[in-house]
C-alpha positions, 0 to 999 in steps of 0.5 A: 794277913788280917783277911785270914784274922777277925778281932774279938770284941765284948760289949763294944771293948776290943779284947786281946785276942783274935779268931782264925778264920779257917780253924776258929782257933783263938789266938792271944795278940797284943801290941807287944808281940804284934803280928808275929804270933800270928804270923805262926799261926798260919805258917802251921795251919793245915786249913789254910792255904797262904803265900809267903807274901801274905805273911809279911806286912809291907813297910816303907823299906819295901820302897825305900832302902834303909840308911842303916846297913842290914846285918847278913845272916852268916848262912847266907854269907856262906852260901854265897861265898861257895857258890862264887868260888864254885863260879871261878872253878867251874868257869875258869874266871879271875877271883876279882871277877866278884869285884868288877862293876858289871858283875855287881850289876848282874848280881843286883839286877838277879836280886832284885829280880829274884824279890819279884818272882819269890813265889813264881816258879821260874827257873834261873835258866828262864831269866839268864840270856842267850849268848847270840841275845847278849851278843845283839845286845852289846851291839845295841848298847854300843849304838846308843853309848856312841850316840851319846858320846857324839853329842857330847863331842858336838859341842866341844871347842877344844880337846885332846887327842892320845893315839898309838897302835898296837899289834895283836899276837894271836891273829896279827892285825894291826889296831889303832886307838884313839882316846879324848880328853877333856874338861867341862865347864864345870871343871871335871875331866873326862875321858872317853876311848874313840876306839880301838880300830882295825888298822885298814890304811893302804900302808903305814906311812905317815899319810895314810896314818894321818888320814885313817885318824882323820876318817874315825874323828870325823864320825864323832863331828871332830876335826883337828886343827892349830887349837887342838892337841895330840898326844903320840909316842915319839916314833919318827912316822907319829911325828911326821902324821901330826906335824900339821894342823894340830899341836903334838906333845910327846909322850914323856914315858916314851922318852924316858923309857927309850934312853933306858932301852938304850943305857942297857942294850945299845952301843951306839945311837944313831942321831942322824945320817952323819951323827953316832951317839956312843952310849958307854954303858958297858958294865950296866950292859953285861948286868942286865944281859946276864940277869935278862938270860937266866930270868929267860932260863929260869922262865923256860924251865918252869922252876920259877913256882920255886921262888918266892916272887915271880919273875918278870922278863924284860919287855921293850913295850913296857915302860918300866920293864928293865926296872921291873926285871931287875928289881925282882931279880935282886929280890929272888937272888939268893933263891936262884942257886936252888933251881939252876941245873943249867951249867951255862946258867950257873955261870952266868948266875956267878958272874954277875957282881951284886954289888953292881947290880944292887947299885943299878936298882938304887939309881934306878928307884927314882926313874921308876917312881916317875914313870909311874906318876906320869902314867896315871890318867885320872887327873891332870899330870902335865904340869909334873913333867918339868920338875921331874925332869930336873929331879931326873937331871939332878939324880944323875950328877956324880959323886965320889961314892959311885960306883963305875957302873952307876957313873956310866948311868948317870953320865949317859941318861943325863945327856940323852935326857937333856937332849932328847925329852923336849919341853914344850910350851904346853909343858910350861904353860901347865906348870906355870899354871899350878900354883904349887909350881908357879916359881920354878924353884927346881928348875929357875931357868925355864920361868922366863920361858913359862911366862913369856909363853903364858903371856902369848896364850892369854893375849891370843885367848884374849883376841879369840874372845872378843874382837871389838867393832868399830862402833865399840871402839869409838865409844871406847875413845870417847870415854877416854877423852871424856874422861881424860878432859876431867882431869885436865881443867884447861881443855874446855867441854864442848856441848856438841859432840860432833865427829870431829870431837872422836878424832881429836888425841886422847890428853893423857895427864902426866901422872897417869899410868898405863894399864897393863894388858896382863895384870891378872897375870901378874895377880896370880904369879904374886898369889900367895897359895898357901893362903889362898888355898883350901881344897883338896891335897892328894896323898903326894902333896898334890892339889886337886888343880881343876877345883883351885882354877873352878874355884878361881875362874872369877877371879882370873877368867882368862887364865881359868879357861887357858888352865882348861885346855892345857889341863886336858893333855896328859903327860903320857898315852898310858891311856891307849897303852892300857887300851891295848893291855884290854884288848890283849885280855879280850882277845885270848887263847879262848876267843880267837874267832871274836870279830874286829867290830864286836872288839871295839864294841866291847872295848868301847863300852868298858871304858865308857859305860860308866862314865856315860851313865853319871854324866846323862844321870846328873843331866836328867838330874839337874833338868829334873832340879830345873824343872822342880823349881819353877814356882809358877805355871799358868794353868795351860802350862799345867796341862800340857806338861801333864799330858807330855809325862803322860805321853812319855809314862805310856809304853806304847809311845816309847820312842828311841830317844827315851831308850837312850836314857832309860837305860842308863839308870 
């Protein structure tokens, strides 16, 4: 700005007041106006010819941003508002499009790009690529991300697997989806899609199943074994595929979700060839077949608009789905009669009892919260599926007040659940591992079990740790018998120490105890946890259980790392389920003819992109810290680290390693 400007001075004494270059008009300037006086000035000259840029000074916010927020002019706030309502109608996208993270990206990337072509005359349509240019894209990105995926997976010595399929409605191909979990060292779980793969297998036996698995870990140096675990539903053909080398654990939602299906649509279960299971649920049965018509009716009709929340129909995929039905049709009822013009409807509509159907709601409220908390995938949620179970068993002991239809519930459920949800060793392990949970005091009966099971994980994390040689032995003895000698004054020391001497029996003084293989185990079970716990609590009372055992890694190793493994297992394949809930939003009406291949790729990159970008970010980071913080360097040292940032500054040695991590900032 001052090149348009020159300052008047008068005997050597700057005066207040400066000269335009162009007009020679004089202009007052003092420190309290600043530059904004002339600012004006050449906004309004005619005989000057500026750019926008010129007229503002560069400050420290142009390279840095302020820590204060920046007030938003209302204008804008407006333009901006019409113009994304403008996108969803013309478009026809969802309304919280504006709040998913790669819509923000774009936006933020146009912003900033806009800041640098303020003054250029390029257009929108010059910056905003071709569809087959993202297309290539997406296939680049998904190369890089499943490179650094791979690397992770390299150095991984235990995991866990959640696999299910699905089938898509529109084209009919069968998909197969394979997720990973697992916690770093640094106590955080992760999770990662594998993919979501066309299922090519020549059948859908066990074997072939079993096999196609096998083929896509092998494309990320993964291999099942007895130490990894797998996570399926309870379908007799998942069973059979990881019955081997591997250590499967049923979902719980599907256990649960399946003795409901059968409370409310079977007569009778079919336990084996020469077993029938009656389920007596006759009255629960007529309800739900009444409400399932005149919610499929009421659907049809397109009447639903009517009411004042949307009903939902029953579906069998779907964990919660009978619950879901029902619990909003209990809340529409009374708006029903206004839109059934059906006489069949009508009836079935009077026929229902809405004493019993208010009953079936209530009894049901607590399996509906379970399934949803054993659903969550975000943070360890094995350890809850022991004490839920016995709250569930609990729930459906009778009393005089039930009504027949909740009696014929709670008889049924209470039998199938003790019989068909099974309890695993990793389900005690995990809850035995929680502090909160360590004394089993709703469910006393399994504590013998959790410990014993606990005791059998740490002798074999034990043994796989450290075996010790023969040497090592040797030594050890000898101190023993040194040490032993010390106590006793009537063994005499021998000056030479001869072979003889190792092989002589260890004296062990009366008064000594021996010591106990598993006392950091019983340090811990003795562990008051309320004194011993500061961390994070969740809003359901839950601690944050990977920074109790980070924070207690030193002070109980063996069970730290044990905790690590089992902490991976969810209880449940929400994860694959939510997978497959993607694809079906990925694979609509509108894009029938979108490849196999591109699908996985997309599904890929939303469910990992942004995981990715944080753990290779915070990996340059802390190299960055590491680097940083040495504090001496020889000066050939200098040098060479020099030419090397040199070397990788310079775009012509652009190599395809840095594009892997320059792309995630």
């Amino acid at each position: 700005m001052w090149g348009h400007f020159h300052q008047i001075f008068v005997n050597h004494d700057q005066q207040a007041f400066v000269s335009c270059n162009e007009c020679k008009r004089i202009l007052a300037f003092t420190s309290a106006n600043g530059t904004n006086n002339l600012k004006s000035h050449l906004a309004s000259c005619s005989k000057t010819e500026t750019n926008i840029s010129d007229l503002y000074q560069t400050t420290v916010r142009d390279f840095y941003s302020s820590s204060k927020p920046l007030k938003i002019p209302n204008k804008i706030k407006l333009s901006v508002t019409q113009a994304c309502a403008e996108f969803s109608a013309l478009d026809g996208r969802a309304f919280a499009t504006m709040k998913g993270s790669g819509f923000q990206t774009l936006a933020h990337v146009l912003f900033d790009a806009g800041r640098l072509l303020q003054n250029s005359s390029v257009q929108i349509e010059d910056i905003l690529p071709h569809p087959t240019t993202i297309s290539r894209n997406v296939v680049r990105i998904y190369e890089q991300s499943k490179t650094q995926l791979i690397s992770i997976c390299e150095s991984l010595k235990s995991f866990c697997l959640i696999v299910d399929n699905w089938t898509e409605a529109f084209t009919g191909i069968n998909y197969c989806g394979i997720a990973l979990r697992h916690v770093d060292d640094d106590f955080k779980l992760l999770s990662f899609i594998l993919g979501c793969y066309v299922y090519d297998a020549p059948s859908h036996s066990a074997a072939h199943f079993r096999d196609f698995v096998d083929s896509k870990l092998q494309e990320y140096n993964l291999q099942l074994d007895e130490s990894k675990f797998v996570v399926s539903d309870n379908e007799p053909k998942m069973v059979a595929a990881f019955r081997e080398k591997c250590r499967r654990i049923g979902c719980s939602d599907h256990y649960l979700n399946k003795q409901l299906q059968h409370a409310f649509e079977s007569s009778e279960i079919h336990v084996n060839k020469f077993t029938v299971d009656k389920v007596n649920c006759g009255t629960a049965q007529t309800v739900f077949l009444q409400v399932k018509n005149i919610v499929t009716h009421v659907r049809r009709s397109h009447r639903q608009q009517q009411l004042s929340r949307k009903l939902q129909t029953y579906s069998e995929t779907r964990f919660n789905g009978a619950m879901i039905m029902l619990d909003i049709f209990q809340k529409v009822f009374y708006e029903l009669p206004s839109i059934l013009t059906n006489t069949k409807s009508m009836d079935n509509y009077n026929s229902i009892d809405k004493e019993s159907l208010d009953a079936i709601c209530q009894f049901l409220k607590p399996f509906e919260e379970v399934l949803e908390v054993l659903s969550e995938d975000q943070r360890p949620t094995l350890h809850r599926v022991i004490p839920l179970r016995q709250c569930l068993i609990n729930k459906c002991e009778t009393n005089e007040k039930d009504s027949t239809v909740v009696v014929e519930l709670k008889l049924f459920l209470a039998r199938r659940i003790k019989q068909i949800w099974s309890v695993t060793s990793e389900h005690r392990l995990a809850t035995i591992l929680h502090p909160k949970l360590k004394h089993f005091d709703i469910c006393h009966d399994e504590k013998q079990n959790a410990v014993s099971e606990l005791k059998l994980a740490f002798d074999k994390h034990r043994s796989n740790i450290s075996t010790p040689s023969v040497p090592s032995l040797f030594n050890s003895n000898q101190n023993l018998a040194l040490s032993s000698s010390n106590t006793d004054t009537s063994i005499p020391m021998f000056k030479s120490k001869s072979l003889l001497t190792q092989c002589f029996d260890v004296t062990i003084s009366p008064n000594a105890k021996a010591p106990n293989p598993h006392q950091e185990i019983d340090d811990y079970l003795n562990l008051d946890h309320s004194d011993d716990y500061n961390g994070k609590y969740y809003e359901d009372g839950d601690i944050d259980i990977l920074s109790y055992w980070k924070e207690k890694q030193q002070q109980f190793p063996t069970l730290s790392n044990i905790a690590k493994q089992i902490c991976a297992i969810p209880a449940s394949n929400t994860i694959i389920e939510r997978l497959f809930s993607a694809a079906k939003n990925t694979v609509d009406g509108k894009r029938t003819n979108l490849g196999s291949e591109k699908i996985n790729q997309l599904l890929f990159l939303q469910k990992n992109l942004s995981t990715l970008k944080q753990l290779f970010q915070e990996k340059r980071r802390k190299r960055t810290v590491s680097m940083s913080s040495t504090t001496t360097m020889s000066s050939e040292d200098s040098s060479y680290t020099m030419a090397k940032r040199a070397r990788i500054d310079d775009e012509d040695n652009y190599s395809s390693t840095d594009d892997i991590e320059t792309f995630l900032d």
